[in-house]
N, C-alpha and C positions, 0 to 999 in steps of 0.2 A: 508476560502478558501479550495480547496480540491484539493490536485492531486493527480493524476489518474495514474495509468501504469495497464498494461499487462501482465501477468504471462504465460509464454506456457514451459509446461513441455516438455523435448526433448525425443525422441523415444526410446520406454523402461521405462518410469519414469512416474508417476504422479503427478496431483498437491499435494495430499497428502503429497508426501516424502519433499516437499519445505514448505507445512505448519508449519510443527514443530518449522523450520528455521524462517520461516515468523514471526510466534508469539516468539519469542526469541529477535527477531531485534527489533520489535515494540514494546515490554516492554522497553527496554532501550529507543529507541524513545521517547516512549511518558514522559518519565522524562523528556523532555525539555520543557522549558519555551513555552509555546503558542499553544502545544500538544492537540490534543479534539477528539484521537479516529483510530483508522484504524478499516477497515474491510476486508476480502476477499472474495468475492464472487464467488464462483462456475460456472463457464459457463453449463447450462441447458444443458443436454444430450452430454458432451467434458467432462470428467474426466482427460483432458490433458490442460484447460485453466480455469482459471480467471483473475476477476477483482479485485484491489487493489485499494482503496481509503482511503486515508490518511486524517482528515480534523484538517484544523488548525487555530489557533487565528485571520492570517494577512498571505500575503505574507513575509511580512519582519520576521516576528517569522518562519516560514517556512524556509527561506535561512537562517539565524542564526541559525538552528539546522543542518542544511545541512553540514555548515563552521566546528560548533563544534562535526559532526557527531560521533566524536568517533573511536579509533581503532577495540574495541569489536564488532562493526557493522560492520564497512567496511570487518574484518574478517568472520563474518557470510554473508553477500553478499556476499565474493567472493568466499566462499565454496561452495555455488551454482552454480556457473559458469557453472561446465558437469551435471547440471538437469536441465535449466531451459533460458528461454531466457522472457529481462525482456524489452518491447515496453513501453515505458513512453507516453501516449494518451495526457497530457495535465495540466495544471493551471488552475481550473476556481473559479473564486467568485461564494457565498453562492445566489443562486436564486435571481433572481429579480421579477421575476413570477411563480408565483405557486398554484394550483386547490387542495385543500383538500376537505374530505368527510365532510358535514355536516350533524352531529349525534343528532341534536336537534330535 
């Protein structure tokens, strides 16, 4: 499964300055049980937005890392609080349909 949020750097800040942060939290994340990866993706011509997608084992491994998320994290989120404002897009299961290139 994969969920999604929002990242929009507040005025004056970039996504950069929240990067460092981002990849700090997500190392310790991903040591939980059912962890399979984040990314952040850059919004195309916004130096002030990305995308975060987290992908995980199951829903349920997902909310059990949520639960035992950790003091160390919850402190790194909320040291972000005056850079960044963080829109949660969504839940969603791993593709039911999907078109790849065929390289044969």
């Amino acid at each position: 499964m994969y969920y999604i949020f929002e990242v929009t750097a507040k005025e004056g800040h970039s996504i950069d300055e929240y990067a460092a942060s981002w990849l700090e939290a997500s190392a310790l994340i991903q040591r939980s049980s059912g962890a399979r990866g984040t990314r952040l993706h850059r919004k195309i011509g916004d130096d002030r937005r990305a995308l975060a997608i987290a992908t995980w084992e199951s829903k349920a491994a997902r909310d059990a890392a949520s639960v035992m998320g950790g003091e160390a994290v919850k402190a790194i989120i909320e040291a972000q609080a005056d850079i960044v404002t963080v829109h949660f897009v969504g839940e969603f299961d791993a593709p039911d349909w999907e078109v790849l290139p065929n390289f044969e």
